[in-house]
N, CA, C and O atoms as a Tinker XYZ file with bonds, in Angstrom:
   428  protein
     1  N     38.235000  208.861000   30.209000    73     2
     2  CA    38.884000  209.412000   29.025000    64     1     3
     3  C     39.291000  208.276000   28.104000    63     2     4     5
     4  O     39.888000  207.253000   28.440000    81     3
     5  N     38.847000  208.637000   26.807000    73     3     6
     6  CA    39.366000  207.501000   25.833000    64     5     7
     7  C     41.149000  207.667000   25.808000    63     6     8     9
     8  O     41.868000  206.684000   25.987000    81     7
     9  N     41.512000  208.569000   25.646000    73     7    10
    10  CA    42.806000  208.547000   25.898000    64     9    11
    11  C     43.717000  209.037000   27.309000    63    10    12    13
    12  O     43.012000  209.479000   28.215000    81    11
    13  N     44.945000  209.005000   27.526000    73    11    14
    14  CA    45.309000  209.270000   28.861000    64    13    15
    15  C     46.054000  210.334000   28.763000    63    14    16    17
    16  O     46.450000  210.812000   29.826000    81    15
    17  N     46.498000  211.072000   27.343000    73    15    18
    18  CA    46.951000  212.205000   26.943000    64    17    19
    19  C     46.125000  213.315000   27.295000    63    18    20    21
    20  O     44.940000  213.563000   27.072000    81    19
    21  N     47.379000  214.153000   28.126000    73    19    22
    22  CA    47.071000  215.896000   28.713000    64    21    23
    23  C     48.290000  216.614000   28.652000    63    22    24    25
    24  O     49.434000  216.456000   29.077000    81    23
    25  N     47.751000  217.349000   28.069000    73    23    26
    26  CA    48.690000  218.951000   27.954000    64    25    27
    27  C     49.177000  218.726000   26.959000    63    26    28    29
    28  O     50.364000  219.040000   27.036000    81    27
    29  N     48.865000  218.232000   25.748000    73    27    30
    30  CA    49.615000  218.270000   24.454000    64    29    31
    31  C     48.502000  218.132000   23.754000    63    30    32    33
    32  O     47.529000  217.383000   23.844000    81    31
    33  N     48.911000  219.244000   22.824000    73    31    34
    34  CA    47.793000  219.285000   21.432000    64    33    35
    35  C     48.270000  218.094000   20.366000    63    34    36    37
    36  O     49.401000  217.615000   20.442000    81    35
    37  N     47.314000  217.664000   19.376000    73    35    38
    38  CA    47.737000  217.186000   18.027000    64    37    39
    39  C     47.032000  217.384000   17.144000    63    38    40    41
    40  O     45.926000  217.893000   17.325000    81    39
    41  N     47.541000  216.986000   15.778000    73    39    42
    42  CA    46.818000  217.145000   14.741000    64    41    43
    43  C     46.887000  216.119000   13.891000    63    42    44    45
    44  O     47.874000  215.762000   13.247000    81    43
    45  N     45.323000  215.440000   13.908000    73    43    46
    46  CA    44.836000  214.503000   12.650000    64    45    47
    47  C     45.023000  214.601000   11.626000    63    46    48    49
    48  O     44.677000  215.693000   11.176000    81    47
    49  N     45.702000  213.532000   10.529000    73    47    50
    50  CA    45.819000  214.132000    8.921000    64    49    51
    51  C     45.389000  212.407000    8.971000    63    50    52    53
    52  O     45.859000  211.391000    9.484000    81    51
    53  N     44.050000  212.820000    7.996000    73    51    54
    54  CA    43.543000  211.810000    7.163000    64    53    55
    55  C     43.691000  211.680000    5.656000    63    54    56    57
    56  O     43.127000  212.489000    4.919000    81    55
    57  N     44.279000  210.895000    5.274000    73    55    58
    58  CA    44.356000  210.601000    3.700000    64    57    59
    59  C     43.203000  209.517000    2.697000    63    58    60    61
    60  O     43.797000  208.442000    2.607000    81    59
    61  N     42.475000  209.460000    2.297000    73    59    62
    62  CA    41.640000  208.306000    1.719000    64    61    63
    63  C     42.952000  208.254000    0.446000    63    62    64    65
    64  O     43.442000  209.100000   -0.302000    81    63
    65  N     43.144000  207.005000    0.651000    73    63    66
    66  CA    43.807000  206.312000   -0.130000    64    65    67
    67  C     43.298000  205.706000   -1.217000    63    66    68    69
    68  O     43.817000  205.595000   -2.328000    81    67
    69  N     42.065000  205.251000   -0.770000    73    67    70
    70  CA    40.954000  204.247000   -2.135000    64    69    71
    71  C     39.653000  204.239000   -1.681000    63    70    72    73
    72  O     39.348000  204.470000   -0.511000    81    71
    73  N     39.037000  204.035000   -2.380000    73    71    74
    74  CA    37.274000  203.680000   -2.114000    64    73    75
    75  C     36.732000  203.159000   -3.305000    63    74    76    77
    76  O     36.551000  203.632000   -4.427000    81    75
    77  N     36.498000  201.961000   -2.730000    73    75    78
    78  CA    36.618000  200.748000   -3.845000    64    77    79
    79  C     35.065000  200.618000   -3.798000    63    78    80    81
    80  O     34.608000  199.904000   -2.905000    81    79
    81  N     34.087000  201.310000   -4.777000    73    79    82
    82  CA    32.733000  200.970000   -5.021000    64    81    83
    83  C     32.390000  200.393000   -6.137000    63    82    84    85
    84  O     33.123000  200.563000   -7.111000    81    83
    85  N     30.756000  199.274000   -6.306000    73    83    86
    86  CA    30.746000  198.850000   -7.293000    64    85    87
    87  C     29.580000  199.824000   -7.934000    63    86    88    89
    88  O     29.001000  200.791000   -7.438000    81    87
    89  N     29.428000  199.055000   -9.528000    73    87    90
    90  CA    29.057000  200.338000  -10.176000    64    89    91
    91  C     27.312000  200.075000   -9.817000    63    90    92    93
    92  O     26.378000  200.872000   -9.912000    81    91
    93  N     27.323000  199.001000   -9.489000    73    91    94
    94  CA    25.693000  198.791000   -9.139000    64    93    95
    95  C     25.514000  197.332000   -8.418000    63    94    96    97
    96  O     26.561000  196.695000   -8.531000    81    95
    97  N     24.672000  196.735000   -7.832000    73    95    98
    98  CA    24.061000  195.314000   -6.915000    64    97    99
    99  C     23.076000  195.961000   -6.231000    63    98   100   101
   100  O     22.952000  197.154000   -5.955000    81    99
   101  N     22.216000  194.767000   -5.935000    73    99   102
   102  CA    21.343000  194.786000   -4.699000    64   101   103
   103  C     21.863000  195.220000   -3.257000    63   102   104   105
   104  O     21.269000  196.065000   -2.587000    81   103
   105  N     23.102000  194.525000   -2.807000    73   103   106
   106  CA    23.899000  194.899000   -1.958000    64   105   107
   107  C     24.593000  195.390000   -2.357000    63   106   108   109
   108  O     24.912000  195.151000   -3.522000    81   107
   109  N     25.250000  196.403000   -1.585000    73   107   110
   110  CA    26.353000  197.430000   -2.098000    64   109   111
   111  C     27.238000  197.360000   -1.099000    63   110   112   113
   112  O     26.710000  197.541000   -0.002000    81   111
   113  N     28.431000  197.158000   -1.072000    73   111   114
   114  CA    29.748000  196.958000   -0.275000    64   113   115
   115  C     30.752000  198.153000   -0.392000    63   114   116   117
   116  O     31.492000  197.607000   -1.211000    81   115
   117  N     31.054000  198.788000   -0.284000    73   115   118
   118  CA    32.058000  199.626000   -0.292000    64   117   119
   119  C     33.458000  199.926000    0.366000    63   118   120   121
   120  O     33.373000  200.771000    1.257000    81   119
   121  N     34.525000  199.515000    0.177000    73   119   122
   122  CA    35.753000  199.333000    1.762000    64   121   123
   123  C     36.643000  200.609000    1.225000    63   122   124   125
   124  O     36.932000  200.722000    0.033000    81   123
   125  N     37.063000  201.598000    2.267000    73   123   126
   126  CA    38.093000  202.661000    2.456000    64   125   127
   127  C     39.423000  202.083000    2.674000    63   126   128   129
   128  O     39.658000  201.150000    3.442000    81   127
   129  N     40.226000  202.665000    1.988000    73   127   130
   130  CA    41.266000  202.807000    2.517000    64   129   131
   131  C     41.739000  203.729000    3.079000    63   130   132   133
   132  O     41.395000  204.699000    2.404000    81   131
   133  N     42.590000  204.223000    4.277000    73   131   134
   134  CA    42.631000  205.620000    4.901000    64   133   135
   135  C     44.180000  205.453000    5.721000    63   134   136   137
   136  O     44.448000  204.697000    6.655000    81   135
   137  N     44.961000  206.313000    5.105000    73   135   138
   138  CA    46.285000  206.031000    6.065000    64   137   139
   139  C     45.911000  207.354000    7.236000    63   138   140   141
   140  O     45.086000  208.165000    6.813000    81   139
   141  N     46.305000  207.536000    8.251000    73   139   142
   142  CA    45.795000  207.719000    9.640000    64   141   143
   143  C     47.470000  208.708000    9.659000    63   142   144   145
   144  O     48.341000  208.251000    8.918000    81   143
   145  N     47.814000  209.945000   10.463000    73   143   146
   146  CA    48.766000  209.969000   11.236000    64   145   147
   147  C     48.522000  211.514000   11.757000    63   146   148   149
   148  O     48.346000  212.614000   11.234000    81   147
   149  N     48.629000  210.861000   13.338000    73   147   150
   150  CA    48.848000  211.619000   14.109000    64   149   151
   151  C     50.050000  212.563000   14.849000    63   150   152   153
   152  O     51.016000  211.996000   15.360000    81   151
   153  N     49.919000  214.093000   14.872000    73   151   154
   154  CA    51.319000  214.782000   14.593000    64   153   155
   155  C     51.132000  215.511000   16.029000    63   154   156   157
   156  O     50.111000  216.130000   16.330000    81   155
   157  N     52.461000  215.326000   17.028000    73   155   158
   158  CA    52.000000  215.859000   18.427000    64   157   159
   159  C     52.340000  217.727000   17.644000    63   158   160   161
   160  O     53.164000  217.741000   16.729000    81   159
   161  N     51.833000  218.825000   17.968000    73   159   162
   162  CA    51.950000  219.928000   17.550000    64   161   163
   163  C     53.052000  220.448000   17.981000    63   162   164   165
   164  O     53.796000  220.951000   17.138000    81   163
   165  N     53.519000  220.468000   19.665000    73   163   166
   166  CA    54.490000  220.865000   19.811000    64   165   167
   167  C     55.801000  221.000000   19.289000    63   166   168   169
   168  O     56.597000  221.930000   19.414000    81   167
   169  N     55.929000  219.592000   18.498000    73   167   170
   170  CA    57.537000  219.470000   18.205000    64   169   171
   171  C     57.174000  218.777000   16.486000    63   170   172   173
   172  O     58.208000  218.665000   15.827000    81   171
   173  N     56.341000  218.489000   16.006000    73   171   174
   174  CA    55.767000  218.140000   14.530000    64   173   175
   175  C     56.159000  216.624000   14.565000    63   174   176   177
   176  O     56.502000  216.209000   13.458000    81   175
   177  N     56.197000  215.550000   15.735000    73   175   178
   178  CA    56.618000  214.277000   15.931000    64   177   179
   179  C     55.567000  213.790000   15.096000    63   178   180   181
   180  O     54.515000  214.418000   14.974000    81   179
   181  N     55.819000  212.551000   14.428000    73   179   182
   182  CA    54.181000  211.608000   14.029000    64   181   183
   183  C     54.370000  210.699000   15.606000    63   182   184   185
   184  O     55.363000  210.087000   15.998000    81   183
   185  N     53.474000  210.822000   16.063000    73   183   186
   186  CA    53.091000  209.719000   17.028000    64   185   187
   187  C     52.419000  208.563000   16.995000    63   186   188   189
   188  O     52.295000  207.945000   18.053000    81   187
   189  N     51.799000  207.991000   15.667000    73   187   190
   190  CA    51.045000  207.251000   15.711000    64   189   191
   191  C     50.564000  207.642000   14.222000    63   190   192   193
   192  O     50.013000  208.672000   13.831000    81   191
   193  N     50.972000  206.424000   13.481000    73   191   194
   194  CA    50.569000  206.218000   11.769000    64   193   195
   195  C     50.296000  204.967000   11.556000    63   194   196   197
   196  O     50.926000  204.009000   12.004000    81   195
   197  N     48.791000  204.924000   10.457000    73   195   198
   198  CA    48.587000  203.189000   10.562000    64   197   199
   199  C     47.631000  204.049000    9.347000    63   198   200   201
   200  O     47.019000  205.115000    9.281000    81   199
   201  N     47.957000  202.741000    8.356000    73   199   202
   202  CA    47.044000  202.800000    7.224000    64   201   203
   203  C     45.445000  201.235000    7.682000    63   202   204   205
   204  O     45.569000  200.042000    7.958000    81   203
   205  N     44.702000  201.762000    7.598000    73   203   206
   206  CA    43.168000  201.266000    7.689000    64   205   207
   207  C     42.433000  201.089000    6.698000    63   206   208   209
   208  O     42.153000  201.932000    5.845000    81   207
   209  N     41.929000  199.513000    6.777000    73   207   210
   210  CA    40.823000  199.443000    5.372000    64   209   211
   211  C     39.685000  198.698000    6.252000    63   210   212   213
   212  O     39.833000  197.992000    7.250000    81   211
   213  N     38.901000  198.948000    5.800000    73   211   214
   214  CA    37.300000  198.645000    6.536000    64   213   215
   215  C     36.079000  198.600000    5.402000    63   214   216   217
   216  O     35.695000  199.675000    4.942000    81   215
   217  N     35.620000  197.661000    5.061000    73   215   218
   218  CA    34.098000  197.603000    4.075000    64   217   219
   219  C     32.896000  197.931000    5.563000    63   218   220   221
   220  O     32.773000  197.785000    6.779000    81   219
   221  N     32.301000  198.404000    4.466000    73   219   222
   222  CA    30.552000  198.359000    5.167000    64   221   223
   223  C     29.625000  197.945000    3.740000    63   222   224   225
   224  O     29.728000  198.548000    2.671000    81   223
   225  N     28.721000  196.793000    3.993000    73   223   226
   226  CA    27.753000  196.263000    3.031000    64   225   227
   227  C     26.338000  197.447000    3.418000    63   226   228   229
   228  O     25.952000  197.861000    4.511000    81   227
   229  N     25.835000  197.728000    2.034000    73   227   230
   230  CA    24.409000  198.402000    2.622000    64   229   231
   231  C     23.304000  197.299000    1.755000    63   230   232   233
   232  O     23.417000  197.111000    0.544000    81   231
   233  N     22.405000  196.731000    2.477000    73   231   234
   234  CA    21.713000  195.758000    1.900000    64   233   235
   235  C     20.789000  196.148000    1.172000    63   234   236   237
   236  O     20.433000  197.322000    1.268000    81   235
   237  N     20.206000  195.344000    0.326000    73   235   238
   238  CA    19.180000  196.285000   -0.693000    64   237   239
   239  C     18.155000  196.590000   -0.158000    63   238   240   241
   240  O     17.448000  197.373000   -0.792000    81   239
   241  N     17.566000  196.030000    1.436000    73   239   242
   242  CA    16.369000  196.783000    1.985000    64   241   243
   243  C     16.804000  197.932000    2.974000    63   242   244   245
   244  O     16.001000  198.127000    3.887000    81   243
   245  N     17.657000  198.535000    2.963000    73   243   246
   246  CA    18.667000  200.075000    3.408000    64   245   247
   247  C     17.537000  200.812000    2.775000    63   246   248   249
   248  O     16.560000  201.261000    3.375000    81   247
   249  N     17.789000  200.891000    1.427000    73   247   250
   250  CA    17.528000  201.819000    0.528000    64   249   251
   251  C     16.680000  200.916000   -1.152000    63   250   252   253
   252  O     16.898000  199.762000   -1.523000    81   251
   253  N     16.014000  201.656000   -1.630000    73   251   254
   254  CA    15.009000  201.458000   -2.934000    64   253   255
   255  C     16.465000  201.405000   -3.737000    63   254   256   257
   256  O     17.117000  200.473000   -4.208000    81   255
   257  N     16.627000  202.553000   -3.683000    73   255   258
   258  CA    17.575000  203.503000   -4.785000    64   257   259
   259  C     18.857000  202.958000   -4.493000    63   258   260   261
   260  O     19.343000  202.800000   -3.373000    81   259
   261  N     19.514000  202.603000   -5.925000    73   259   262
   262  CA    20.646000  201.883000   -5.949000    64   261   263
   263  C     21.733000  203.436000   -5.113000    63   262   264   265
   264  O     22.458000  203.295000   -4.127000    81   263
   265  N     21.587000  204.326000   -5.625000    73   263   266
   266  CA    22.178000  205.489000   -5.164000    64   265   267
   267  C     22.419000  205.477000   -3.596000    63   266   268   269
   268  O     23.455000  205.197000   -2.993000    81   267
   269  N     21.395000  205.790000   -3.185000    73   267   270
   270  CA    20.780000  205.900000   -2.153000    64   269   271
   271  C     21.683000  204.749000   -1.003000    63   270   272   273
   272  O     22.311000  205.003000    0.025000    81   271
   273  N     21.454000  203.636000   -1.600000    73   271   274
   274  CA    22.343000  202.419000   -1.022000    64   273   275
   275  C     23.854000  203.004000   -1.063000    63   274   276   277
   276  O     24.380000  203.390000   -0.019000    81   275
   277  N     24.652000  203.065000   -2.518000    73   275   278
   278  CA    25.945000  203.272000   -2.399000    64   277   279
   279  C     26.297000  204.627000   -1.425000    63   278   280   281
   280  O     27.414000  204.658000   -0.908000    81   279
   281  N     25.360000  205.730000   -1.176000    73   279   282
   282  CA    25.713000  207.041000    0.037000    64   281   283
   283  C     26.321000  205.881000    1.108000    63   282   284   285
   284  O     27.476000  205.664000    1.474000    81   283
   285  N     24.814000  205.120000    1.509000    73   283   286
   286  CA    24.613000  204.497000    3.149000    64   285   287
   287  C     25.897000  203.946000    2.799000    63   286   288   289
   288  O     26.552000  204.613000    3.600000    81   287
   289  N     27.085000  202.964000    1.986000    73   287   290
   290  CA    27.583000  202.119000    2.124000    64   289   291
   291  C     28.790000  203.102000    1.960000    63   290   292   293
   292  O     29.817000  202.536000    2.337000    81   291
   293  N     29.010000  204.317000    1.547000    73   291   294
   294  CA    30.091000  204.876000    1.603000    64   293   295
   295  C     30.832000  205.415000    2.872000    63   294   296   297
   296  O     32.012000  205.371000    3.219000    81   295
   297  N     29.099000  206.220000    3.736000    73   295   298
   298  CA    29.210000  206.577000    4.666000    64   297   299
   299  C     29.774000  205.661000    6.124000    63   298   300   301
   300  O     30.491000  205.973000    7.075000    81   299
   301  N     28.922000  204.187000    5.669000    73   299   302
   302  CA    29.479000  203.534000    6.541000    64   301   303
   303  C     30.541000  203.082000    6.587000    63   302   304   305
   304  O     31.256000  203.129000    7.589000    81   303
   305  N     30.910000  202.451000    5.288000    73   303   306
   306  CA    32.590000  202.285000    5.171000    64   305   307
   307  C     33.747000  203.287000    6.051000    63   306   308   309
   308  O     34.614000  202.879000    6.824000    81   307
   309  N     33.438000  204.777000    5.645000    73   307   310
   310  CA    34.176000  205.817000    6.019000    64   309   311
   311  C     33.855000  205.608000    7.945000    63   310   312   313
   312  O     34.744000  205.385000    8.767000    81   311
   313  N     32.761000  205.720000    8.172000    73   311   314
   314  CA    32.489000  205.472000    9.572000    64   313   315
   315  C     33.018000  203.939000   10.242000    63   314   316   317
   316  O     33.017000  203.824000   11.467000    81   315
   317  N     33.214000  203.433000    9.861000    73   315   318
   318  CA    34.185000  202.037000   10.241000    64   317   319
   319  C     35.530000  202.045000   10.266000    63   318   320   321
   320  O     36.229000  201.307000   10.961000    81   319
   321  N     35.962000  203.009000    9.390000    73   319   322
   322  CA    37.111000  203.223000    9.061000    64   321   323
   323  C     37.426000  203.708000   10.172000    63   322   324   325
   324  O     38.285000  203.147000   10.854000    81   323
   325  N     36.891000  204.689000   10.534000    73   323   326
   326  CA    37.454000  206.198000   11.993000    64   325   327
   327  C     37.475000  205.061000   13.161000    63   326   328   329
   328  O     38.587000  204.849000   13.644000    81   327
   329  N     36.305000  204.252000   13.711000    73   327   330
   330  CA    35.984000  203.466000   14.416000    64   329   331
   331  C     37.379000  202.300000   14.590000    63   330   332   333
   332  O     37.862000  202.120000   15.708000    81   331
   333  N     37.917000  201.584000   13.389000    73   331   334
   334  CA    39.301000  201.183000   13.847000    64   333   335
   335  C     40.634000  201.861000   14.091000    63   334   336   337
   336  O     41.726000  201.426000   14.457000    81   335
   337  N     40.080000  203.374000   13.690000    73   335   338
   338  CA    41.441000  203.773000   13.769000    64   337   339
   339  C     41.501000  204.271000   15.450000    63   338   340   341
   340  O     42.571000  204.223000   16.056000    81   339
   341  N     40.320000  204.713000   16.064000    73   339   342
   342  CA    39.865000  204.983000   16.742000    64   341   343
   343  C     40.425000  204.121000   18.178000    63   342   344   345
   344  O     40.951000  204.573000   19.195000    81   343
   345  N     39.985000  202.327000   17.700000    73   343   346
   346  CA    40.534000  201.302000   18.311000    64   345   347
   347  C     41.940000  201.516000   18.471000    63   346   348   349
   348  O     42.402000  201.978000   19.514000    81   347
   349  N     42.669000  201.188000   17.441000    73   347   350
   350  CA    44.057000  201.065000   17.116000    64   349   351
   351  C     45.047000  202.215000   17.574000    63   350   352   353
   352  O     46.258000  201.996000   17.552000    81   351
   353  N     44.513000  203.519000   18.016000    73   351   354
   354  CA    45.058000  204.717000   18.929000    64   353   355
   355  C     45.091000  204.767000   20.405000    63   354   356   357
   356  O     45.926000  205.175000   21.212000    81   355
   357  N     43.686000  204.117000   20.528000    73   355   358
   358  CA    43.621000  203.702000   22.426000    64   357   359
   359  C     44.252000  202.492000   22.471000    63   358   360   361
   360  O     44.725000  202.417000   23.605000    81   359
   361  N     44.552000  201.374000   21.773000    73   359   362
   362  CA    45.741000  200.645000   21.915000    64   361   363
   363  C     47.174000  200.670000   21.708000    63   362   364   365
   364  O     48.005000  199.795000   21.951000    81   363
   365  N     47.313000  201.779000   21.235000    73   363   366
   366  CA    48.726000  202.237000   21.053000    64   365   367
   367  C     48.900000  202.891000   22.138000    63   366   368   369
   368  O     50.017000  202.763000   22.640000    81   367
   369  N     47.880000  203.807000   22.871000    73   367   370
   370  CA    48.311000  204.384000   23.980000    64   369   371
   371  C     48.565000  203.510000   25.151000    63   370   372   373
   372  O     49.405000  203.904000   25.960000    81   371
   373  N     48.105000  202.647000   25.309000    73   371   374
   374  CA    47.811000  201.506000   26.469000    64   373   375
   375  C     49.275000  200.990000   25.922000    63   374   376   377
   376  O     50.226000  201.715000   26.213000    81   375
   377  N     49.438000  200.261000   25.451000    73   375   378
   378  CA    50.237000  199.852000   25.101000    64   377   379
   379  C     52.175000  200.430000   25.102000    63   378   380   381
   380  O     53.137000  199.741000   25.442000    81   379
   381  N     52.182000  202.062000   24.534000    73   379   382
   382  CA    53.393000  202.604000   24.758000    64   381   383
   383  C     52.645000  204.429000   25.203000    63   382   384   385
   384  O     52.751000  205.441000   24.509000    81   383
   385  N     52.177000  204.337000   26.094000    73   383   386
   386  CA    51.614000  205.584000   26.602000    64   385   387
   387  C     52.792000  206.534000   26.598000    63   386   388   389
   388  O     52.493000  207.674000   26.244000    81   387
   389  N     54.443000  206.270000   27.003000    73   387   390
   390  CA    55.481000  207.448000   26.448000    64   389   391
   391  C     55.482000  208.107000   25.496000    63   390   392   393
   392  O     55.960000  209.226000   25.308000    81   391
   393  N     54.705000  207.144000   24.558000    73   391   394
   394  CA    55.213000  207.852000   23.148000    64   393   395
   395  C     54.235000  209.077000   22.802000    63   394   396   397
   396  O     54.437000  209.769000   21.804000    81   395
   397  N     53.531000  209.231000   23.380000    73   395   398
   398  CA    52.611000  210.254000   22.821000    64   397   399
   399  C     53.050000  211.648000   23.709000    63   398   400   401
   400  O     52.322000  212.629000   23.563000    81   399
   401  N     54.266000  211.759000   24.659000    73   399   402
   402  CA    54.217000  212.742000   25.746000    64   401   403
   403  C     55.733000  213.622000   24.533000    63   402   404   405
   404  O     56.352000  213.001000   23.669000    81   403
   405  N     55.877000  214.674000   24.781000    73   403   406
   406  CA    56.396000  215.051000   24.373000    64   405   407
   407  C     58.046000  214.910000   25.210000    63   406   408   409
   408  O     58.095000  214.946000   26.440000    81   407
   409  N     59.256000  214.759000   24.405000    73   407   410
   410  CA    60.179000  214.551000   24.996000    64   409   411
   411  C     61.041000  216.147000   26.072000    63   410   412   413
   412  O     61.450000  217.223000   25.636000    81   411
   413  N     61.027000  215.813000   26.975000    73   411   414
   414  CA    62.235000  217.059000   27.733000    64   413   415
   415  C     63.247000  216.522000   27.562000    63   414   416   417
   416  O     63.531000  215.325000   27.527000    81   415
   417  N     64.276000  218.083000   27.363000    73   415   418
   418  CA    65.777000  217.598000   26.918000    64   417   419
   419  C     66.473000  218.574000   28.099000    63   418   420   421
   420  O     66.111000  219.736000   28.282000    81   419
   421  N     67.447000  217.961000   28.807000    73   419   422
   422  CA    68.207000  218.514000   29.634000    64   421   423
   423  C     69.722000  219.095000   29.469000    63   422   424   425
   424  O     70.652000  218.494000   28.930000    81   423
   425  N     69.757000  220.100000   29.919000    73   423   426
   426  CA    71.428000  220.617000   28.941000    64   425   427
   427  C     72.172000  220.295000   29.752000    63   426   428
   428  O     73.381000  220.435000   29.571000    81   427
């Protein structure tokens, strides 16, 4: 299991913050910005918030079409993006694995 979390639902909220493309090159670079936060459902906690920026270059032999290039370089950007946030969640769990369990309160 990528993560060590059971018996608790959550919910992903992705924000794109920026997407910084140019208006044309041979290479096309594109970097996301994406703030990340994860909400355990039970109790509406954020468990885990991290803003992420990630480029992906698409080289000019990707694609003919300058277009064509900026998709590949958007897509990948966005796909790099998930990929650290991805990282940065299985290290938060490793790291403080309590925090993601939901708290019991005793009267």
């Amino acid at each position: 299991a990528i993560l060590a979390i059971q018996g608790e639902a959550f919910r992903l909220e992705a924000n794109v913050l920026e997407l910084r493309r140019p208006l044309m090159g041979a290479s096309v670079e594109v970097t996301s910005r994406v703030a990340y936060r994860l909400v355990r459902v039970a109790d509406g906690a954020a468990v885990f918030t991290q803003e992420i920026t990630a480029a992906y270059t698409a080289p000019f032999g990707a694609a003919l079409i300058g277009v064509e290039r900026l998709r590949l370089a958007n897509e990948g950007s966005i796909r790099e993006n998930i990929r650290l946030m991805l990282t940065a969640l299985v290290a938060e769990d490793r790291a403080n694995p309590m925090a993601f369990r939901a708290r019991t309160h005793s009267s």
